[in-house]
N, C-alpha and C positions, 0 to 999 in steps of 0.2 A: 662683461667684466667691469667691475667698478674701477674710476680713476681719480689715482693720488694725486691730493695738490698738496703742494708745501705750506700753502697759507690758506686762510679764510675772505681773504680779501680778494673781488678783482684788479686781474692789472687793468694798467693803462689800456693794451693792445684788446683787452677782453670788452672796458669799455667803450673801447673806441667801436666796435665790433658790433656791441648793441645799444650803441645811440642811437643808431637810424632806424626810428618807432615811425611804420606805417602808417601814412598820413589818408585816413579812411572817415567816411562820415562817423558822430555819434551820434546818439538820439539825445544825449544829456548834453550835445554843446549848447551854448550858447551863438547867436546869430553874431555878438558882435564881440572880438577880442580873440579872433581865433588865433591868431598868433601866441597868446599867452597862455591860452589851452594849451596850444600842440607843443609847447617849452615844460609845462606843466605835464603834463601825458609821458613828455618824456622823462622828466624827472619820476612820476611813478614807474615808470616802466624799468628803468634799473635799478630803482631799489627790488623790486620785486624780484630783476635776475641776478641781483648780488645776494639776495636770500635763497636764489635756486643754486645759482653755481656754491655758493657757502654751505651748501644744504649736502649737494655731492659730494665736497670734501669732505663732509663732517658724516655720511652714510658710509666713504670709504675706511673712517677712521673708527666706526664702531663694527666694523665689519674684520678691522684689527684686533679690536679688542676681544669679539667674541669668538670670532673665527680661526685666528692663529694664538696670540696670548692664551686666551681662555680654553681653547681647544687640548692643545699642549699640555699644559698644565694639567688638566682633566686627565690625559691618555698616563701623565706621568703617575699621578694621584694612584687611580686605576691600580698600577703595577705594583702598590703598597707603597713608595719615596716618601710621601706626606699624607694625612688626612682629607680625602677628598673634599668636608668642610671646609676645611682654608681655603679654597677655591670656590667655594660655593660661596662664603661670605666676605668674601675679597671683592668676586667681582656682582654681586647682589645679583640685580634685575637687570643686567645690562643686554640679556637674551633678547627681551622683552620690548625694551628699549629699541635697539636692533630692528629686531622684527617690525616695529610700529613703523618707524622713517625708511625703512628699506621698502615695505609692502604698500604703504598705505600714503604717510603726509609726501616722499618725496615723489612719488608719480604723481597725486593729487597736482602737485604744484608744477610739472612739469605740463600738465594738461591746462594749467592756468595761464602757463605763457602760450602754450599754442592758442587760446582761445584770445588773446588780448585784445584781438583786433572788435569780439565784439565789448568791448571796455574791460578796463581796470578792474579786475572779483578779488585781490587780493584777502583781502578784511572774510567775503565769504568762504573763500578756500580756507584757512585757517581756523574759521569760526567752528566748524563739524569735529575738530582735533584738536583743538585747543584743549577741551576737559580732557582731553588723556595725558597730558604734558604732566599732570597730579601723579602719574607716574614717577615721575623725577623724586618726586618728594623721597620714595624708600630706598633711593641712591643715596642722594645726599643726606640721606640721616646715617648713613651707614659709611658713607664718606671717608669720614675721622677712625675708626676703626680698621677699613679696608687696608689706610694708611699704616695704619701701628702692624696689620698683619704682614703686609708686604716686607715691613721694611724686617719683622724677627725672624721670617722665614725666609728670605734672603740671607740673613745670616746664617741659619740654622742647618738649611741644607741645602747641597753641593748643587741636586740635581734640581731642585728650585731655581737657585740662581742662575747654573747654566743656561736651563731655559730662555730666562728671560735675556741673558745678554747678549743670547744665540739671535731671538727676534729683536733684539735691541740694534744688534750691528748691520739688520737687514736693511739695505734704501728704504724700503718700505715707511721704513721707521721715522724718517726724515730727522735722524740726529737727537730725537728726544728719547724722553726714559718711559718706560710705562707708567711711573707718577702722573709724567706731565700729558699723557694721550689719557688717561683714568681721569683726569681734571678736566678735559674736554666738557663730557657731557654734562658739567656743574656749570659750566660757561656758557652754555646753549641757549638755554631759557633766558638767560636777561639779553641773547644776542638777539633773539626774536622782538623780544621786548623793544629794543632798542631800533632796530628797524621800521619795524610794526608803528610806533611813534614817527618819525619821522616820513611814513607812509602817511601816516595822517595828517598829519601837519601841512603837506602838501594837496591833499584830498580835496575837493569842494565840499564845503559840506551840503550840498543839495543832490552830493552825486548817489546811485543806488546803493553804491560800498562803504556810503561811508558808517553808518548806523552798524553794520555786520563788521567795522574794522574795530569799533569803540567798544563793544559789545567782548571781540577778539583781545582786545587791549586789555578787558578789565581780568578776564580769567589766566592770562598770560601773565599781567605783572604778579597777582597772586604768587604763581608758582617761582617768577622769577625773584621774589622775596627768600624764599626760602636756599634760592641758589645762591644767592648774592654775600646772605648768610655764614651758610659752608666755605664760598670765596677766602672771604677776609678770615674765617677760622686758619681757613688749611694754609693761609699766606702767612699768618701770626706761626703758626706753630713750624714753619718754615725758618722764619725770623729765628722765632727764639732757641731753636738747632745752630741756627748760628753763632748765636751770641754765646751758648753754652759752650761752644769750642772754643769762644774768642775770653772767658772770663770765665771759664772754668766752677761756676756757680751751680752744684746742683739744684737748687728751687728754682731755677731758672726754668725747668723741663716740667715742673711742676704742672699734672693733666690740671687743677684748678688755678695754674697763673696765666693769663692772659697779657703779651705784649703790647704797649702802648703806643710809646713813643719814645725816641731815640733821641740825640744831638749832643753838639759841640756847647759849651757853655765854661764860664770863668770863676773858681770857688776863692771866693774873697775870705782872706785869713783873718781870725779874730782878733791880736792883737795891731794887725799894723794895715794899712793899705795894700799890699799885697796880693797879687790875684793870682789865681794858676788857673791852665790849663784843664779842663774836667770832661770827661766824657759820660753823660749819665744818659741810664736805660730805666726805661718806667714802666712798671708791672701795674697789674691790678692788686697784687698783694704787697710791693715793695721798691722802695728805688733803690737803684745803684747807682753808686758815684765812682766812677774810676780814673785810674790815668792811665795813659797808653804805653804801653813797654816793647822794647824793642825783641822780632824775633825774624827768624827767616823764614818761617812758613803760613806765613801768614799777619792780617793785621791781630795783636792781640792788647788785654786790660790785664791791669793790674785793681781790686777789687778794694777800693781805698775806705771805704766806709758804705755800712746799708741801711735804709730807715724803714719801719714796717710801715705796710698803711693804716695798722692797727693802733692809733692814738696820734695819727700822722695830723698837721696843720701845715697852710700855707697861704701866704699873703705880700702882698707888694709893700718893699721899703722905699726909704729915701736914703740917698747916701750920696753925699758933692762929690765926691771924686770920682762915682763910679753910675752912671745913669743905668735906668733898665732891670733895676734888681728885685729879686724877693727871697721870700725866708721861705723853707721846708724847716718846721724841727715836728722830731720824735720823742718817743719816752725816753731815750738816750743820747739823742744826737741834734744839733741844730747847724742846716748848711746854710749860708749868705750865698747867693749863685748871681752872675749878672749876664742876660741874657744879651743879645747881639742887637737886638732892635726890642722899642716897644709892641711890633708883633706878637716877634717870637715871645718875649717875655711871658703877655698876655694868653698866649695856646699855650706855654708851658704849666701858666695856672691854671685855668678851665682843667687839663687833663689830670692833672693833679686832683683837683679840685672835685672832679665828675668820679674818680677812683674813692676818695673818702666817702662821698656822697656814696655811690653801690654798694659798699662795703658795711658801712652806718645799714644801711636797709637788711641787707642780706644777716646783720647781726641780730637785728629787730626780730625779723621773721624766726630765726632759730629760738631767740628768745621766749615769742607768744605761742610757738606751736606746744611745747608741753603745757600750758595751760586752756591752749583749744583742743588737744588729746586730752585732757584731763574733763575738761565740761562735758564733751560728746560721753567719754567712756560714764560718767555720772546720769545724763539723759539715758544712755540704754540699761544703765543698770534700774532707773526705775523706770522704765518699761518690761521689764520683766513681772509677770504676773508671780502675786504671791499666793495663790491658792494653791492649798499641797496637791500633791498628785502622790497617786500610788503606783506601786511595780507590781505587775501580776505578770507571775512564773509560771502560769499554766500550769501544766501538770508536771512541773520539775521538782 
């Protein structure tokens, strides 16, 4: 029976537990310096069992997902409740998934710590499995969608949502939503990634593993690009759920706005010295500048003025009475803002800055494709041979 941990981390008591690395000859030591080996040995040795014990939670937590979630929902599907689709593209390849770390990577690796004694194989253990980790890729593309399904049929119907908040309220669950256990296996590959590094880093490199962990590293960070990706998507679009209840803005939900960046900042009035209070949120397509209003349920804005990135400019001023400032103006609008330090100032240009800049490109590109649709459709048109041909109708 598989066992639930609450976290992905070892504790203390776990480490404490497997510090004590067998002090046994190698063939790769070195004659002099053994003391710094066997500190070293031990330091591979628990990363390797914080990637097993991490490995177990995270086999019992897609064993969640396929097993009771996905399960359920299937049996419910089944009985006519909703489209068995939904559920088939909700939770994509996660069977798959599943199956790989259950049958194959996590005994591998449990067979890697019993063997430790004849050294360190992490890098090789990995290496054989690695290329299926490309797996992940038709998750996470599927990701952002699974998302949008979850969240309309949750709404839509009764015996959906029951479901799930029937497994929701199970210990099992450890207090999270099926969001946040469906985000797991987006997080996986760069946790590999992440250890996997650090295995190395400790590594000799003259040792047999270590050529088989580099090797391991380059196909692993690969895939963990594409999670890391998805990450900051599904965290943006989190965000900007938020900000949507808090400012009331529909473009804000906008599938093509992309949230930037947030903060506290000071809008200096045009006619006098005067500064206020500002709270501004940065899009890829537009800023907002608000002021905070008072409510009971929550923090919320007031939506004081908006500037498109569509004609947007921005640059650092001077001004004696107020250090740290720059200009945003639009086709309608021009803000003075004065940032809190010349940091912050300075990231709030760049981002500003980097959003005209994507924006300019992404206009360009719409721009030249009707005249590189235009040249292609003109190349096949004369590749078309001009010699007539005739229709013969046989005997009709």
């Amino acid at each position: 029976m598989l066992r639930w941990e609450s976290n992905n981390t070892l504790s203390s008591q776990e480490r404490a537990r497997l510090g004590a690395v067998p002090k046994v000859p190698r063939p790769w030591r070195r004659s002099k310096g053994e003391a710094k080996e066997e500190e070293t040995e031990s330091k591979l040795f628990l990363i390797a069992n914080e990637l097993l014990q991490t490995e177990r939670a995270y086999v019992a937590r897609l064993h969640l997902l396929d097993q009771v979630f996905c399960l359920r929902l299937t049996e419910e599907a089944e009985r006519g409740s909703f489209p068995p689709e939904v559920i088939r593209n909700i939770f994509s390849n996660i069977s798959s998934i599943y199956s790989f770390h259950c049958q194959f990577l996590l005994p591998d690796l449990e067979s890697c710590i019993c063997r430790w004694q004849e050294g360190p194989g992490l890098g090789k253990a990995l290496l054989q499995y690695a290329p299926f980790l490309r797996m992940y890729a038709d998750y996470v593309r599927n990701f952002d969608g699974a998302m949008e399904l979850l969240k309309t049929w949750t709404e839509r119907s009764s015996a959906f949502r029951s479901i799930i908040n029937d497994v929701q309220s199970q210990e099992v669950c450890g207090r999270l939503t099926l969001q946040d256990h469906m985000l797991e296996p987006v997080q996986r590959v760069p946790r590999y990634e992440m250890l996997l590094k650090d295995y190395l880093k400790k590594l000799p490199e003259d040792h047999p593993d270590y050529q088989f962990s580099q090797k391991s590293l380059q196909v692993i960070s690969m895939a963990a690009t594409h999670s890391n990706s998805a990450i900051q998507k599904a965290e943006s679009q989190k965000r900007q759920l938020e900000i949507y209840k808090m400012v009331g803005e529909e473009e804000v939900v906008n599938p093509t706005n992309q949230f930037l960046k947030e903060g506290r900042l000071r809008k200096l009035a045009a006619r006098n010295t005067l500064a206020m209070e500002r709270h501004l949120f940065m899009f890829s397509n537009f800023l907002l500048c608000c002021r905070p209003r008072f409510s009971l349920v929550g923090q919320r804005f007031t939506v004081r003025c908006k500037v498109d990135v569509d004609g947007m400019q921005v640059h650092q001023t001077t001004n004696e009475d107020h250090p740290y400032t720059f200009q945003v103006s639009g086709k309608e609008r021009t803000l003075e803002l004065q940032a809190s330090c010349e940091r912050d100032r300075d990231e709030w240009i760049k981002i500003i800055q980097d959003a005209i800049g994507e924006f300019q490109e992404k206009q360009e590109t719409f721009r030249l494709a009707p005249k590189e649709n235009a040249s292609y459709k003109k190349v096949v048109l004369r590749s078309i041979p001009k010699t007539p041909f005739r229709l013969d109708f046989g005997g009709l």
